[in-house]
N, C-alpha and C positions, 0 to 999 in steps of 0.2 A: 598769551598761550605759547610762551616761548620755549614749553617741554614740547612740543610737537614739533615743533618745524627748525631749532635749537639741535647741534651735535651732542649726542647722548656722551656720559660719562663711559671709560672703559669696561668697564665691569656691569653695567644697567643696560638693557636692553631699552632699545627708546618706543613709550605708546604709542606713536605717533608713525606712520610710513616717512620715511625719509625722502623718498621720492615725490609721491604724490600727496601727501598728508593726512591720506585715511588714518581711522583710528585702527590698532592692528590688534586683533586676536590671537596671535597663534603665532608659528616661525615665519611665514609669510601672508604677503599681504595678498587681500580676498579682491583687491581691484585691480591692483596692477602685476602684480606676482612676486614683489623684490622679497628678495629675504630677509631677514631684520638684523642678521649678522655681517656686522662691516667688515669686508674684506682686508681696507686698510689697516684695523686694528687689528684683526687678527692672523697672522701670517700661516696659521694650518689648514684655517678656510680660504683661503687664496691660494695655497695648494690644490686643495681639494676641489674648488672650482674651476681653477685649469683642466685638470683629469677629468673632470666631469662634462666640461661643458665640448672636450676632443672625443672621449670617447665613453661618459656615461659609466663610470668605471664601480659598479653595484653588482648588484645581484642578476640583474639582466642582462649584462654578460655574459655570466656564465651558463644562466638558463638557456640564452638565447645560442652558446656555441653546442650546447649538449645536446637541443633539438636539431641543429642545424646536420648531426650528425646522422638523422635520419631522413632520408628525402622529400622533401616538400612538409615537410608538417611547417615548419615555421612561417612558411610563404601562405600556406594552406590559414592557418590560427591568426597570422597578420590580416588576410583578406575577409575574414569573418568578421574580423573588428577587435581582437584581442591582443590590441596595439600596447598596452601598456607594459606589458611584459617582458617586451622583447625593444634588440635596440633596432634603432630605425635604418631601413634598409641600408641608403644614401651612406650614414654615417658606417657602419658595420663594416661596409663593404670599402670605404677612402681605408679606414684604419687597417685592415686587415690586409690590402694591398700593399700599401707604404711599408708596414710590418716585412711584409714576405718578400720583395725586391732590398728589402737592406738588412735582411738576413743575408741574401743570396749574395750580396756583394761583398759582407763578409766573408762565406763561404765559400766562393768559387776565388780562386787565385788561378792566373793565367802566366807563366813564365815566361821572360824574352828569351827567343829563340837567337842566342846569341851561339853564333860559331866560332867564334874566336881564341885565339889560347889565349890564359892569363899566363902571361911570363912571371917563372918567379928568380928570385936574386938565385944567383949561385950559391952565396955565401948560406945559402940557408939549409943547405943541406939535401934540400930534394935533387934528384936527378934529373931533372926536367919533367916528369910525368905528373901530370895539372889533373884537376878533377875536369874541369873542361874536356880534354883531350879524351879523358876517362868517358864522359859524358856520351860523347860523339862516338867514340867508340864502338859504343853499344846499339848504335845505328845497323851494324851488321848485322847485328841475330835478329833484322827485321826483314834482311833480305834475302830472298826467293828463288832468285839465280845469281846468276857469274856474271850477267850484264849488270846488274845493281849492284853488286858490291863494286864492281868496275866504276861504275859511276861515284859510290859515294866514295872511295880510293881518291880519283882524282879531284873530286873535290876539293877534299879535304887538303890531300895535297898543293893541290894550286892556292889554296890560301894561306896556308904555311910559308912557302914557296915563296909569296907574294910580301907576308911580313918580315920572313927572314930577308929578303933582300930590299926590301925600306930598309931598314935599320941598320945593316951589319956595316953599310959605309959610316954611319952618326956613330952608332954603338954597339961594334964589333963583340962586346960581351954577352951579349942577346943571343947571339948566333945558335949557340950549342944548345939551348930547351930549342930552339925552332926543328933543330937535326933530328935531336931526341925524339919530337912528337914526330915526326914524319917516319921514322923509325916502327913507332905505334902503330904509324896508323897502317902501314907497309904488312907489319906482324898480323895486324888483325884481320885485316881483308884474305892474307893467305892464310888466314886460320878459318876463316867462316867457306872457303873456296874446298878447302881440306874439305869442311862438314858436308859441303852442294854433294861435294864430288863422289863419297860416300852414302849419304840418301838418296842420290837421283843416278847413283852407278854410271857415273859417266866417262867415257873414254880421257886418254892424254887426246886423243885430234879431237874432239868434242870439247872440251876443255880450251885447246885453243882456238877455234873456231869461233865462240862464243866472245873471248876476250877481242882477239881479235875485230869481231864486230863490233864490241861495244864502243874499242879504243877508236876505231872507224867514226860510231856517231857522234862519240864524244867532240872528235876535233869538226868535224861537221858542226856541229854546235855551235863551237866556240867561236869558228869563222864566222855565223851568222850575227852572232850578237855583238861583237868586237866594233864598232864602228870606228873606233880610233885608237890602233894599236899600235900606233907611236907612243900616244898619252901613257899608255899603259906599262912601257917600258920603260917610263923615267922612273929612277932611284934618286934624286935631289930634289927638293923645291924649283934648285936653281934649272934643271932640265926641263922640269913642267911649263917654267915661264918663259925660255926660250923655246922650246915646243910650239907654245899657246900664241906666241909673237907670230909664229915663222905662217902657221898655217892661219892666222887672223889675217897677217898681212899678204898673203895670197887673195884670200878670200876678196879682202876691200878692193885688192886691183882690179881684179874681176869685176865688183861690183861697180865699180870706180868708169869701167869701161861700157857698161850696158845703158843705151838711151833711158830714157825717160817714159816710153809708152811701154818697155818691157816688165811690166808691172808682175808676172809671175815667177818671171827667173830673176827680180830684185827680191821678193819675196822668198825665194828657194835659198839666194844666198845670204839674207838678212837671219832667217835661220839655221843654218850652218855655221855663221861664225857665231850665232849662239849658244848651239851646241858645243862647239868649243869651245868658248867658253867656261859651261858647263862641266863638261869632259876633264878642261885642264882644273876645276874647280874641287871635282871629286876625286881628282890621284892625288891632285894637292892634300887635301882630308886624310886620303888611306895613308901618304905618309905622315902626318901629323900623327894620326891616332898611333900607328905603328911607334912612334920616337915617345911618344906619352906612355906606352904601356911599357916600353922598353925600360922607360925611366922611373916607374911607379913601382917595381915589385911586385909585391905578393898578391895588392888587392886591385884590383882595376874595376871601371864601371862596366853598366848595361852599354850595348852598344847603342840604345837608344838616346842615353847622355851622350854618350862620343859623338853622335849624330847633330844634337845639340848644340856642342862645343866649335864643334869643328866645322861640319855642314854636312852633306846628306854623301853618301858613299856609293850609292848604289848607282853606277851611272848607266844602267842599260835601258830604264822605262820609258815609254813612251806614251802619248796619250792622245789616242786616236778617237774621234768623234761620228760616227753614223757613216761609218766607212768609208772615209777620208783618206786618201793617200797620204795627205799632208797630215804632221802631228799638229795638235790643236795648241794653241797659242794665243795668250786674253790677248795681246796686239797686234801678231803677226798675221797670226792667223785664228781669228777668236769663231765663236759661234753665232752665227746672225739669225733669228727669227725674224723671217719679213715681215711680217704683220705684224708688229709691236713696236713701239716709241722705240728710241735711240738709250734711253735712261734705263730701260729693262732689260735690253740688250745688254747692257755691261754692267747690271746688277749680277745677269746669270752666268756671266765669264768670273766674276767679282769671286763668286758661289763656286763655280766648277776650279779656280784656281786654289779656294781653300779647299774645296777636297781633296784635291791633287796630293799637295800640301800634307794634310791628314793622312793619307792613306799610305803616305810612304811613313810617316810615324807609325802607322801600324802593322809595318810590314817590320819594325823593330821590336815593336811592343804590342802584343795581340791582344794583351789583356786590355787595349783602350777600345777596343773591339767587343771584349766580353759587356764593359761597362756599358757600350752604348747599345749593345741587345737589351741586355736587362732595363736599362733606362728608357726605351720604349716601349717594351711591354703593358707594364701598370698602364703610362700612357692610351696605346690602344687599347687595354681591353675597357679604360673608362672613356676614350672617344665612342666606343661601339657597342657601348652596353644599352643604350638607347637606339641603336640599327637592331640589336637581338630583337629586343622590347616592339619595334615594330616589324620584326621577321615572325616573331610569336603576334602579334595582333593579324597580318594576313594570311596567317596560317588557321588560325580560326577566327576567321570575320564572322559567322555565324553564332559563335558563341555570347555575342552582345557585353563582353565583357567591356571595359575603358581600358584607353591606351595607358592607363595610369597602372592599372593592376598589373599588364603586362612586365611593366617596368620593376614591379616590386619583384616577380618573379627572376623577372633578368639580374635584379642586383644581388637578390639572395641568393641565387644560383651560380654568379661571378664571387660571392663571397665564400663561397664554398670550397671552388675551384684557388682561391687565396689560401686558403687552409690546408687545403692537401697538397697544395705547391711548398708553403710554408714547414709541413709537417716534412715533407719531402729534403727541404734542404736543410731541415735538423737532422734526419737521419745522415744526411752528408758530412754533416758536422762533425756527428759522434762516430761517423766511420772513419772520416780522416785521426781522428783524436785514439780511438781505441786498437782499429784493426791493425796496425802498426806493430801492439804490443801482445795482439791474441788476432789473430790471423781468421779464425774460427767465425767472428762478429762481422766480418767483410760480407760473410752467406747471406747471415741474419740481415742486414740491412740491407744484402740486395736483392731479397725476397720478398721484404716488407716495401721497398722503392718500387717494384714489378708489380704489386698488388695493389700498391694506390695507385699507379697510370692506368691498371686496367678497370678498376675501381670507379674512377673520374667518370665514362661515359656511361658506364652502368646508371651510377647514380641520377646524371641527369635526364636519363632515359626515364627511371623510375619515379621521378619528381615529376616529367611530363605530365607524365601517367597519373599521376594520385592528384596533382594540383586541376586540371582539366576533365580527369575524367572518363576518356575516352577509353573505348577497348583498345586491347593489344597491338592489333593489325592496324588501325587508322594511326595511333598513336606512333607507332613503326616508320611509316611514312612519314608522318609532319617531321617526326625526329630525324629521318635522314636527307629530307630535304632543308628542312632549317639547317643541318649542322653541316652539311659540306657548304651550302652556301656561306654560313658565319664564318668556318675556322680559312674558306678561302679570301673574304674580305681582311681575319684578323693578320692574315699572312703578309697580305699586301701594305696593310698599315704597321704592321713592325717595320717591315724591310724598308718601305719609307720616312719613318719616323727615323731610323737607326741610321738614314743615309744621312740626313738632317740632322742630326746629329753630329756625327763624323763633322760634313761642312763645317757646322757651328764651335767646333770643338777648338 
């Protein structure tokens, strides 16, 4: 009987179950289920099975998104037993998540908040004025008073300031765009001061009063965060590493001289000469980057590359622990839980050192910020769809219903919320894409964006409501106590998952 149990020919469907060796009636088998068409041979049912077996990709699909568009019927028609029709919660609700967070990551773009000029060649014809510079610029028509524009003036300028003088000893040809954007930025601040001074009718002694203070906090400021303002005045490599010698080797005579029992001021100065380190580590970078850009032209990178390349620039942070005098440090001065093994302990230094780490990458590039939101969202909302499922079962413990029916509700009601998050960053889409070109479509879509947020609780107020039962007023209650409870659990578990994140990243 070797046509049953025997690989059928390509084109003949075989009598025989291929699996089990029932004898077979119809497209599949009545004992075991297989289908009688081999995948192997035929490569559109091995498509088709894929799709099918992720997301059931039929008619019940679409049945199942058209109800879902009305509150609770789906949940309602599933728990009567009119299961065949609709796709199953569990699956509906994975695909339609996954769906809607990698829209969203297409759709949201996050720019590095890069300040920096891009130098371009002289020979190129522009006069020094960058789209950057241009960029920054436009910082002023956001500010309010003569202390803010004050501020962002001196910024600006202090970082000019800062690149023109790296570079003009390397490459004196640099010089003149650094001039030019300081120039800019000089014009724009007393163009926006012109505007203050004019809508808030303010005096010439009012007018100086105000700068005057600001100039006041600004260098206030600068005193405080400055911890090594030698470092900061080297313009060579070679001045940073004599710098970083002169005050290293202070430090170790010092250390060189304190006994052996003085275990806090060894520690005081084991990190200080590693801030210096440090210190000498990132002016070293600021001139690097400075001689790079000087030397690249027209196009230069994010500063989160330079970052990269070179090493971290930003040398003012510090990172203090549960109110620590001392900055925290995985060896110097790390974090100790008494009550855990020695191995835990320096997994969680291990951990808080890659965040560290991380977080200054995202003080270059935010958009690794955005990603790690949205990357935990889907996360919690399927860690906590089973907390809803039993915040709905002790909300009505009387209703004798199973903790299972609960959960059908919770996923269909999460799948919901997929959909109009979903629908939500299409509109984003199509507004980035259209209102550019018709200004008009900006309204439209964010009329339509306002009405599905306020939409959202409606709905599942109304699904309470039809799925259970209850009158209005009881139903009122369970709804506001279930839902400040969930969306305060769901907050806690983003914000931890996204720290987790970050670390892992």
């Amino acid at each position: 009987m070797s046509s049953s149990t025997g690989h059928a020919s390509h084109d003949v469907h075989p009598t025989h179950c291929e699996n089990c060796g029932a004898a077979l009636q119809g497209h599949y088998c009545h004992d075991c289920g297989q289908s009688v068409v081999n995948p192997i041979r035929h490569a559109a049912h091995a498509m088709e099975e894929v799709f099918e077996a992720f997301w059931h990709l039929d008619g019940r699909i679409f049945r199942t998104l058209r109800d879902l568009l009305s509150p609770g019927r789906v949940a309602i028609n599933y728990l009567s037993g009119q299961r065949a029709k609709y796709v199953a919660p569990l699956r509906l609700f994975v695909v339609l998540s996954v769906l809607t967070f990698f829209v969203a990551q297409l759709v949201i773009h996050v720019e590095s908040q890069d300040t920096t000029v891009e130098l371009l060649d002289e020979g190129a014809g522009n006069p020094g004025r960058t789209q950057n510079v241009n960029r920054e610029n436009k910082r002023f028509a956001t500010a309010t008073t003569i202390e803010q524009v004050e501020r962002i003036r001196a910024t600006q300028l202090a970082e000019l300031a800062e690149g023109r003088d790296a570079v003009s000893t390397m490459l004196p040809h640099v010089r003149k765009p650094f001039e030019v954007a300081m120039v800019d930025v000089n014009t724009a601040a007393d163009k926006r001061i012109e505007q203050l001074v004019k809508t808030q009718d303010l005096t010439a002694n009012e007018v100086e009063k105000e700068k005057a203070a600001a100039r006041k906090e600004i260098e206030a400021e600068r005193s405080e965060t400055k911890s090594t303002p030698e470092m900061d005045k080297a313009k060579t490599l070679a001045e940073v590493e004599t710098l970083r010698d002169e005050q290293v080797r202070k430090q170790q005579a010092e250390l060189a001289a304190l006994k052996p029992t003085q275990t806090a001021e060894r520690r005081r100065l084991q990190a200080e000469i590693r801030e210096t380190n440090e210190a000498a580590g990132c002016r070293a970078a600021q001139l690097q980057i400075a001689a790079a850009r000087g030397s690249e032209g027209m196009r230069t990178r994010k500063a989160a590359a330079d970052a990269r390349i070179y090493g971290e620039t930003n040398c003012d942070g510090r990172l203090t622990l549960f109110g620590s005098d001392e900055p925290w440090d995985e060896e110097l001065n790390p974090l100790v839980v008494s009550w855990v093994p020695d191995f835990v302990n320096k997994w969680i230094n291990r951990q808080i050192a890659h965040g560290k780490d991380n977080v200054a990458r995202l003080q270059h590039d935010p958009g690794l910020f955005v990603k790690a939101m949205l990357g935990a969202v889907p996360s919690a909302l399927f860690l906590l769809v089973p907390v809803f499922a039993l915040l709905l079962k002790l909300a009505y413990v009387g209703s004798k219903r199973l903790y299972l029916e609960h959960l059908v509700v919770a996923l269909y009601s999460h799948a919901y919320l997929c959909l109009a998050i979903l629908t939500f960053f299409l509109l984003m889409a199509l507004d980035n894409a259209i209102t550019p070109k018709w200004p008009g479509f900006g309204w439209i879509t964010g009329t339509l964006e306002f009405l599905i947020w306020m939409w959202m609780p409606i709905y599942l107020w109304i699904m309470q409501k039809r799925v259970y039962g209850n009158g209005w007023l009881l139903t009122s209650l369970r709804y506001f106590v279930i839902g400040n409870l969930y969306f305060v659990l769901l907050g806690f578990a983003v914000v931890f998952i996204t720290i987790a994140s970050i670390v892992r990243m």
